[in-house]
C-alpha positions as CSV (number, residue, x, y, z in Angstrom):
1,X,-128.7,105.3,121.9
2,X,-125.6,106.9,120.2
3,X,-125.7,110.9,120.2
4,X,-123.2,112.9,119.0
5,X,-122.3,117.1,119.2
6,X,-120.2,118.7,117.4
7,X,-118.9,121.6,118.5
8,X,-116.2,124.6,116.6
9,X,-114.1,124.7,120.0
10,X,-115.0,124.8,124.0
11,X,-113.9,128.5,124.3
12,X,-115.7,130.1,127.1
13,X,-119.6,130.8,125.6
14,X,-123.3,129.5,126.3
15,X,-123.1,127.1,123.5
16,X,-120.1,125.3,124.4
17,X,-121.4,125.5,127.7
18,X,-125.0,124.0,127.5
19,X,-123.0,121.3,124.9
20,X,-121.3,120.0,127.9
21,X,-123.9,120.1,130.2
22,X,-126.0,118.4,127.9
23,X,-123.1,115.5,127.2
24,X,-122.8,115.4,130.9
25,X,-126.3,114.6,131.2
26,X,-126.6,112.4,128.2
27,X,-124.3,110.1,130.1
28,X,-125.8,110.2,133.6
29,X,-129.0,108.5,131.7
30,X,-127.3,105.7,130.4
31,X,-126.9,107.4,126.3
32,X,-123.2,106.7,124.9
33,X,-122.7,110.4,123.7
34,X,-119.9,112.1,122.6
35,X,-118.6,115.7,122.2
36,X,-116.6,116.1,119.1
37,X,-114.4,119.5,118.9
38,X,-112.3,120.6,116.4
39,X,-110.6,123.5,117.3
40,X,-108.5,124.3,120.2
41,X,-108.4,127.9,121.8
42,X,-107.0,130.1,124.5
43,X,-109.6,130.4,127.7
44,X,-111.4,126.9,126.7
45,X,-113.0,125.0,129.1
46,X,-111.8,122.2,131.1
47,X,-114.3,119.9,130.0
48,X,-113.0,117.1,133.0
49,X,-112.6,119.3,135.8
50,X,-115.6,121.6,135.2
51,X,-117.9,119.1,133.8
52,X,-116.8,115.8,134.5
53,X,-116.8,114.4,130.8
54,X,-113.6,113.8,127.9
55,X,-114.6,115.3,124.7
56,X,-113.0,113.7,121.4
57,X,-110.5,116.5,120.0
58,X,-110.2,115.6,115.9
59,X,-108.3,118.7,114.0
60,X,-110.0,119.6,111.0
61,X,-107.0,121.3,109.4
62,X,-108.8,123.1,106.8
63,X,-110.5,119.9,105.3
64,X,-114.2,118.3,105.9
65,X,-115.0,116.5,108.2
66,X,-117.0,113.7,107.0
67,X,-118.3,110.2,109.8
């Protein structure tokens, strides 16, 4: 199964929080999911260290985003 969440940014909040967690776990049951981000921001998480899992950064420079 193929899951994706997007996310505004990882700053430091319960969503971005329970996003990772839930990628994190995603992954430990065998599901190829991604965490898509497009904003960066001071006091983000460290989604590797903390978490254990590389979110996809893709700038949306003030257009849409469209998959």
């Amino acid at each position: 199964m193929r899951i994706g969440i997007l996310q505004d940014s990882l700053i430091r909040c319960g969503a971005e929080r329970q996003a990772l967690y839930s990628m994190a776990g995603l992954r430990r049951l065998g599901c190829d999911a991604e965490l898509i981000y497009y904003n960066e921001v001071e006091n983000a998480y460290d989604p590797v260290r903390e978490f254990g899992v590389q979110p996809v950064f893709m700038p949306k420079r003030g257009r849409r985003l469209s998959f």
